[in-house]
N, C-alpha and C positions, 0 to 999 in steps of 0.2 A: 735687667738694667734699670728698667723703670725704677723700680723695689727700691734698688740700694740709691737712686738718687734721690726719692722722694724721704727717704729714712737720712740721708745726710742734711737734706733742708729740713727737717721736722727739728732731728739736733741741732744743729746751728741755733734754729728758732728756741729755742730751748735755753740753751746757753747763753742767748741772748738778752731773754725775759727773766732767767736767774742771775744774769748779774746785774739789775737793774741798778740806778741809786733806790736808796731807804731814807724815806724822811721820820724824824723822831720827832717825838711831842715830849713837849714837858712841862709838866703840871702847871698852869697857870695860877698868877697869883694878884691880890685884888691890894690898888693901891687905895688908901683911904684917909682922906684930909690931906691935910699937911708932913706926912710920913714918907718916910726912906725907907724902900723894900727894896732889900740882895735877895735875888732870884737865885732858884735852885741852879750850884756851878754842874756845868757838862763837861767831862773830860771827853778831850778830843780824840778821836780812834778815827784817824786818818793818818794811813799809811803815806799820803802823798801832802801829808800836812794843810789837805786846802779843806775848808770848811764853807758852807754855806748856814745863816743865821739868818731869824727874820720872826721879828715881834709885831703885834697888831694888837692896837688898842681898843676895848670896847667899852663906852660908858654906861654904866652904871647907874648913876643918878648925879646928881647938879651938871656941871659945863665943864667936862674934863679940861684941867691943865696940868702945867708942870711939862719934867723933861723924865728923858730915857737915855742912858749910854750903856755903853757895853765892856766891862773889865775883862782884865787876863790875869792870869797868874801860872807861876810855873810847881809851884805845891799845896797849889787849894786852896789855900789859907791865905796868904797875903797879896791883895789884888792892887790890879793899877788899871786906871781910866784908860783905855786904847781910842786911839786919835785918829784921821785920815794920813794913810802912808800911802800913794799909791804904788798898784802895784802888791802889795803886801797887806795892807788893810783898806777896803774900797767899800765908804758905805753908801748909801741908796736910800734917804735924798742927801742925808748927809750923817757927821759924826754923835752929833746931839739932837734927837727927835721931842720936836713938840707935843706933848701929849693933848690928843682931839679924839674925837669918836673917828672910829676906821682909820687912824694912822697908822702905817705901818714903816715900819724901817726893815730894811736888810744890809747884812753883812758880809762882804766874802772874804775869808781869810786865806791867803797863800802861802805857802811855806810856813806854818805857823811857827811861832817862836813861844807861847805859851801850851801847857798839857790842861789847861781850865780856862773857860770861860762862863761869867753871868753876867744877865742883867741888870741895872741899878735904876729905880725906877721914882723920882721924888713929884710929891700931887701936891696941889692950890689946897687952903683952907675947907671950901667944902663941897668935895669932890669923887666920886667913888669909879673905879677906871681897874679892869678886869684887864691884866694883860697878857696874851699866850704867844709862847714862842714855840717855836720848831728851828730843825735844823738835820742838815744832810753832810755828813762827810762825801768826800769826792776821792775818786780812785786815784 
């Protein structure tokens, strides 16, 4: 009796730690000057359509500035600026991130309405700002 109880908690425990979330990296990319970088798009593979996003700057060299948003699209190719919706798009500190050393933003997407999302990332005159994102579908 022992046996099969402790074999039923070992499974459980099992099943539990195999369906964890999974967080993804994706290639980070280096803003430099005055330049406009479209980050590598992620298609979303959330069957519950909720996504978790979240970028963190790191400088480089001079005094990082500029800004960070986040686009959607529904075929890859033709994006649009995604805004605070709550509820639906909820971001953290907010929709447009000032770019500084260690800033980070995050995203959570509910019910998504697009299959892509990327970064858009535009830097100050002379300025060099590394910035990697991650992200986690949700069940």
């Amino acid at each position: 009796m022992k046996k099969t109880i402790l074999t039923i908690v070992f499974a459980l425990a099992f099943i539990v730690f195999a369906s964890a979330q999974k967080v993804y990296t994706v290639t980070g990319d280096t803003i430099q000057g005055a330049e406009t970088v479209n980050f590598t798009a992620i298609q979303s593979s959330s069957s519950s359509g909720t996504v978790a996003f979240q970028a963190l700057c790191t400088e480089l060299g001079g005094t990082s500035e500029g800004t960070f948003i986040w686009q959607g699209s529904v075929d890859g190719i033709s994006f649009v600026t995604i805004t605070q919706i709550d509820g639906k798009f909820d971001f953290y500190p907010n929709d447009t991130l000032t770019i500084a050393d260690a800033a980070v933003q995050t995203l959570l997407v509910t019910g998504s309405p697009f299959n892509y999302y990327r970064g858009q990332g535009a830097g100050a005159a002379s300025d060099t700002t590394l910035v990697s994102i991650v992200y986690s579908p949700k069940r």
